[in-house]
N, C-alpha and C positions, 0 to 999 in steps of 0.2 A: 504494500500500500504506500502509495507515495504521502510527503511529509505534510501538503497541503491538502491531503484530503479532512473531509469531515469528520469523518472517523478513527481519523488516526489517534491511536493510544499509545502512551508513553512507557518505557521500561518496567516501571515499578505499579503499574496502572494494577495490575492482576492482585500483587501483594497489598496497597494501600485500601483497595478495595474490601479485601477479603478484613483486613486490619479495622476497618471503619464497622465491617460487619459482624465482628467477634466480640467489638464493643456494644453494642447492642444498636446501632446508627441502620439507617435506610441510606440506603445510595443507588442513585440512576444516572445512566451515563448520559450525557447529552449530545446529542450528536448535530448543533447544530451551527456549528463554522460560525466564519465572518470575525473568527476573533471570541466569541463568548466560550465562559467558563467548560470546563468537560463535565463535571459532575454536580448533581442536588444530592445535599447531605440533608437526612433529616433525622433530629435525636431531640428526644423529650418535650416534642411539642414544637420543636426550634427549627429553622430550616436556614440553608444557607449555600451558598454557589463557593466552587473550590475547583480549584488547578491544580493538576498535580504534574512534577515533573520530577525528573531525577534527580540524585541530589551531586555536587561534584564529584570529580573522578578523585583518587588517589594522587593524581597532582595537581588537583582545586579548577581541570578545565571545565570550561563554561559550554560547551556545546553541548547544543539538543536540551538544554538546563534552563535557559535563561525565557520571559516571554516574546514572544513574536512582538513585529511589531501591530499585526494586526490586533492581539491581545491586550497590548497598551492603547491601542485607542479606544478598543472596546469600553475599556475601564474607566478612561477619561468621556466618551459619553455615556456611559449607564447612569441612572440616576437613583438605583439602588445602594444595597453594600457592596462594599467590594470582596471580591471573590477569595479567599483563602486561598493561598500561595503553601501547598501542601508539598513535602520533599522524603520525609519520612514517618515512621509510625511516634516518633517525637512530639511531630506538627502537628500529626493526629490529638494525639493526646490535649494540644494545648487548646486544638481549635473544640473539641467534644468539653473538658472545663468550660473555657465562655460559653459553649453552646446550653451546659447544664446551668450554670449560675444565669444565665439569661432567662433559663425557663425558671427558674425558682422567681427570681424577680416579676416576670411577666404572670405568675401565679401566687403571688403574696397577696 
């Protein structure tokens, strides 16, 4: 699959996946280009858009890692949140925190 298709998924897409889904989170892929996010996370009520890409190599390179530039402009007009910059099950973790402390608060 070439690298501009809509479809295309990244390295660690299968693992980060399965990772979001172990935690107990919902995830759907999105498959719709132009630059928007790959994935809908949803955990406790919470919902939220997320990128995932690989994280540096072993000598800190950037390729295939960094976002497109359609990506960046995506994010400069959406006028939602912005998408979660997912790289590891780390990222995982921190974005599933905000997303539970959010639902405590949006249900206090």
């Amino acid at each position: 699959m070439r690298r501009g298709d809509r479809d295309h998924r990244d390295a660690n897409d299968e693992r980060l996946t399965k990772y979001f889904q172990a935690k107990g989170a919902s995830v759907r892929h999105l498959p719709i280009g132009g630059g928007a996010p790959d994935k809908l996370i949803g955990y406790r009520g919470v919902t939220a858009l997320a990128e995932f890409k690989p994280p540096a190599g072993p000598k800190g390179g950037t390729s295939m890692r960094n976002l497109t530039k359609k990506q960046k402009n995506w994010i400069e007009e959406w006028n939602g949140s912005v998408p979660w910059l997912i790289r590891t099950p780390e990222h995982a973790d921190i974005m599933l925190t905000f997303m539970a402390v959010t639902a405590q608060i949006l249900n206090a």
